[in-house]
N, C-alpha and C positions, 0 to 999 in steps of 0.2 A: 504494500500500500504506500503509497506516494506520502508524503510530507510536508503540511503546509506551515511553513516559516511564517509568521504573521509581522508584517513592520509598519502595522499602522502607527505605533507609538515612537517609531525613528524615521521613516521615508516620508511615511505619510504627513507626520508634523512638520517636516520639512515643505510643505505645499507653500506658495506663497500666501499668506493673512492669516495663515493658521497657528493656533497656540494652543495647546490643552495647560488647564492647572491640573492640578496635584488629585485631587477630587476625582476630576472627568478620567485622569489618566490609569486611575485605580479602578474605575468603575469599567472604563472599554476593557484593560487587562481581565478584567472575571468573566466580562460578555464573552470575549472572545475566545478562554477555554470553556464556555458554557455553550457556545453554538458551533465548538468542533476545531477549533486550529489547536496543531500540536505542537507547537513552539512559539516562540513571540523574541521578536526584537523590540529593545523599549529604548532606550535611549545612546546619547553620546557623552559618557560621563566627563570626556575632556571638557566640556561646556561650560562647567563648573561646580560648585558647591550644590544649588539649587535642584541643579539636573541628577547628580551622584545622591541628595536625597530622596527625590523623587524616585529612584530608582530602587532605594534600598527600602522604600515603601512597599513599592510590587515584588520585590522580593519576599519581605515580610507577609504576604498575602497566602505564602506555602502552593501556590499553583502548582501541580503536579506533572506539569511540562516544562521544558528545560526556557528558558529565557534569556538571551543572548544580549552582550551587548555592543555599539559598533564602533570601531576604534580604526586611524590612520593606524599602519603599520613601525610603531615608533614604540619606544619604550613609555614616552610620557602618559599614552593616549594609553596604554597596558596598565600603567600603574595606577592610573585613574579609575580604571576597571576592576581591577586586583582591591583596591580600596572599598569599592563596593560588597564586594563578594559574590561578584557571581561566578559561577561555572562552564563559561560560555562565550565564547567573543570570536565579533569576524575581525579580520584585520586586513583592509584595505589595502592593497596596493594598483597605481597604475598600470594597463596591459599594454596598452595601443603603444604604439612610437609617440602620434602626437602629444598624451599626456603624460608619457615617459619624458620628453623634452622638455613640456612646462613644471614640472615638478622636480623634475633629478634632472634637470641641464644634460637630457639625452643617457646618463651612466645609469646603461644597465646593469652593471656591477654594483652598484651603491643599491641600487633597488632588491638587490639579492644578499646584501650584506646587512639590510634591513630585517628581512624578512627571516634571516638565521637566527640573530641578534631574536626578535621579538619574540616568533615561533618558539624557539628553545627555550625561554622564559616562560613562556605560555603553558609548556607542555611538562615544564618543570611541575609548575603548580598546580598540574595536573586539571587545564582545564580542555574543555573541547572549543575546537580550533579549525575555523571556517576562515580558509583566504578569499578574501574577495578580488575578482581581480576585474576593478574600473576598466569602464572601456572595450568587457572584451570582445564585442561586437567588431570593432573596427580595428582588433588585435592579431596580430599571422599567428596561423595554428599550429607552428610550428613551436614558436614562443614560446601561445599556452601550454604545449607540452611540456615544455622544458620548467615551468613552471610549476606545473602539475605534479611531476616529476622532485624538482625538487624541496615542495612540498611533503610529497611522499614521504622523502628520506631524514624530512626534521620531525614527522610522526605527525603532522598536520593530518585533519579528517574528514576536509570537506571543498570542493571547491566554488567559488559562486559565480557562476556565467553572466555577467551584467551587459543587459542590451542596454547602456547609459543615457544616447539618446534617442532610444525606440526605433532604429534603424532595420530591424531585421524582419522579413516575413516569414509565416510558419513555415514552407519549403526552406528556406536556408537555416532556421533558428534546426530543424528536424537534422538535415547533412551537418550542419557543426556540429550538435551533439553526442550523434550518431558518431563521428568523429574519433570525440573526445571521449566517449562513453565506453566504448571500443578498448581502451587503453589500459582499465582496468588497475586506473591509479589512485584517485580519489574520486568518493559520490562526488554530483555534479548539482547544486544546487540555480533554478532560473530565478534572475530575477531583471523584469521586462520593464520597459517604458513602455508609454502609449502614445508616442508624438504622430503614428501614425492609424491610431486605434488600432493596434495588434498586440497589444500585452500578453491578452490574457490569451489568445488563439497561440500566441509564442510558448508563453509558460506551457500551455497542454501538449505544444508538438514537440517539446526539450521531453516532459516527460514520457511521451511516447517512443523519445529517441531513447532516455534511460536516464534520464534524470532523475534521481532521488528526493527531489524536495524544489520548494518554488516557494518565492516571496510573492507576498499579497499584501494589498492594503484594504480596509472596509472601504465602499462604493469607489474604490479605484483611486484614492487619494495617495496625492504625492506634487514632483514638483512637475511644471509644466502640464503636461498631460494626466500626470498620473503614473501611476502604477499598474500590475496587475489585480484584475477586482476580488477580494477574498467572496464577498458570494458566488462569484462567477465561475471560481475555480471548485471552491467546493462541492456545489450543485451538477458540476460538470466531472469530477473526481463520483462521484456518486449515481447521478444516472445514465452520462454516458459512458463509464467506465465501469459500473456497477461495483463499487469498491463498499466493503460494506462497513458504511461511515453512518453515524446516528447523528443526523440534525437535529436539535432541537429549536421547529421553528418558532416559538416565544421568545426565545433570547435569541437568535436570529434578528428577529422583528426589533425587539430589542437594542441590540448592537448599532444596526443601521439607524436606526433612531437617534442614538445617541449621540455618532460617530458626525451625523448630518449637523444635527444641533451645536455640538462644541466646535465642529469647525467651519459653522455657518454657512455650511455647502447646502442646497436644496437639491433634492432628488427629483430626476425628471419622473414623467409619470407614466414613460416609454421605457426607462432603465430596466436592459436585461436585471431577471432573476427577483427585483424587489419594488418596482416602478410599481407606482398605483392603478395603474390602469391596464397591465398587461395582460390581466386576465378579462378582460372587458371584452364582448363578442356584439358587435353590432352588426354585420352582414349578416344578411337574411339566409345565405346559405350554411353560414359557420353555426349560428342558432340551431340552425334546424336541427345541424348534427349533433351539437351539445347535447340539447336537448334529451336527444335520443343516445347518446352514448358519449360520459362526459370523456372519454380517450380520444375523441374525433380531431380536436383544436386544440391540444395541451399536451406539452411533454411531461410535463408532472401538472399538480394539484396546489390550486392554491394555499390550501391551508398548509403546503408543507413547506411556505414559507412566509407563513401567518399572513396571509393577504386572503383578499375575498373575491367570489366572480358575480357580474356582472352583465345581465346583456340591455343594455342603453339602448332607449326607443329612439331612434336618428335615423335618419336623413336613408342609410342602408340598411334598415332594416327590413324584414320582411312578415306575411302573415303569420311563421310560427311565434317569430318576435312578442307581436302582440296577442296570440292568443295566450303564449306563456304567462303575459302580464295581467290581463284580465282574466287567466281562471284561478291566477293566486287571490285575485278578490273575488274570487265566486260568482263570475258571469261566464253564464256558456255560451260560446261562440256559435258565427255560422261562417263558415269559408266565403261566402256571397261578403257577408256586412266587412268582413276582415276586408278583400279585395276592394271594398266600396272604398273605404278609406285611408287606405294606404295611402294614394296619391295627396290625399289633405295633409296626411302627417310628415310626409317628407315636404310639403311645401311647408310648411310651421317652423320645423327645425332649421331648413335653409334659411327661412327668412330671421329669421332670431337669432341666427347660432348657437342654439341651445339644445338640450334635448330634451323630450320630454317625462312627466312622471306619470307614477300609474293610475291618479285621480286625473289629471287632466284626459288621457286616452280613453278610460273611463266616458267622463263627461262627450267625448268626441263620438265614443260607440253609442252609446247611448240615445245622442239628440238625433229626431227624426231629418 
């Protein structure tokens, strides 16, 4: 079973306007082992004092998942972690040339004199130990071998594939990891951008390549784009992988709630997975089906992710539409008065942009 990394509490607060306090930050941490993530990234304890408490808060919470925290690749940004106490740290280092240049003035050797230096501290103190290596989208895979590689041999456990500026499509993100995966050095951890809206389609096709685990943010937050969406990945780890994951959609519902609120992001009401509306069936043909067999217009069930369905009297609706809605108040229909009126109620809702409710259609069947 695959591995969801959760960083909404480090990527994700990274979003531009976004801030969680102390409070929110304890509270998405329990949502988030409450509706299914099996790991959690929370902070940057180099930040400072505030950030290193906050941390050793959700620590204190005893969550029964492991809880990482993310650090440059340096001793300070270790010791700051180490200070904390947790059992868990990525340690960042640049892939690509280009940010190998802006960072290390181009010395690949320094970047690896780094990574000895930190690693072997790290592993001293016996914690687990996730490289991340920035960039590696636009990084030679030859490189990340070598990297992966001598990762390997400092006892390192994990490596993290970061598509940094959402560059990759699920065909190449599938061949790189396939790649990489191939190698048989360290699990391969995704973690996507969405500059191109392919996060989360990247994160599933690393793990179909043999990725181990995949970072997630709640409704997809992070910076620019986003991240990959932790409902998205979940509910897609679950029904079209059939991995047998127990959602619990109350704090599911929950989580997003929360997550929308403290970072004052508003959920469209189209958003795969949790949008308010995407269970909502107004063509006259998708009703019918419903109707008759609610498997016809849904890969799963509303309620399995605390949301409710809907079929809205609009514009596309059709006769089963509304006899659905007038036998729930206890008028019997006749196919004739249905077809009579139809053509009324789609001019009403055009003309208003609205839709109607089931006393108004009511009143509409009814008058001679």
């Amino acid at each position: 079973m695959a591995l969801i990394n959760d960083t909404t509490l480090r990527d994700g607060e990274q979003a531009p306007y976004v801030a969680f306090n102390t409070k929110e930050k304890l509270k998405i941490a329990k949502l988030l082992y409450e509706a299914g993530a099996n790991e959690l990234e929370v902070g940057i304890p180099i930040m400072g004092e505030k950030e290193r408490a906050d941390l050793k808060e959700i620590l204190a919470l005893n969550l029964p998942i492991p809880i990482m925290s993310w650090n440059r690749a340096t001793s300070r940004d270790l010791e700051a972690s180490l200070s904390c106490g947790v059992k868990a740290v990525d340690l960042s280092v640049p892939v690509s040339q280009g940010l190998i240049d802006v960072k290390f003035g181009g010395d690949r050797d320094k970047l690896f004199r780094n990574l000895e230096e930190v690693v072997g501290v790290a592993k001293k103190e016996g914690l687990f130990v996730c490289i991340g290596g920035e960039d590696s989208s636009r990084a030679d895979l030859e490189f990340l071998k070598q990297i992966m590689e001598f990762g390997k041999s400092l006892g390192a456990d994990r490596f993290r594939y970061c598509d940094t500026v959402g560059i990759l499509t699920p065909h190449k993100t599938y061949e790189n990891i396939s790649n990489l995966s191939s190698l048989n050095l360290l699990d391969i951890e995704m973690h996507m951008h969405n500059d191109f809206g392919m996060a989360t389609a990247n994160s599933i096709a690393g793990i179909e390549a043999g990725a181990k685990s995949a970072n997630t943010t709640v409704i997809g937050l992070g910076e620019r784009a986003g991240n990959a969406s932790f409902e998205q990945v979940l509910m897609s780890l679950k029904y079209q992988f059939e991995e047998p994951r127990e959602v619990n959609s109350r704090k599911l519902r929950q989580l997003v709630s929360k997550v929308s609120l403290a970072a004052n992001k508003q959920i469209a009401v189209n958003q795969p997975i949790v949008g308010e509306h995407i269970f909502s069936h107004e063509s006259g043909i998708h009703v019918d089906g419903m109707v008759k067999n609610k498997n016809s217009y849904e890969a799963f069930a509303p309620e399995d992710v605390g949301l409710d369905r809907y079929f809205p009297i609009g514009k596309h609706s059709g006769s089963a539409t509304l006899d659905y809605h007038l036998s729930k108040i206890g008028i019997v229909t006749t196919k004739n008065r249905l077809q009579e009126i139809l053509p009324q109620v789609r001019e009403i809702v055009t003309c208003r942009k609205k839709v109607m409710n089931s006393q108004e259609l009511k009143e509409l069947y009814l008058c001679s």
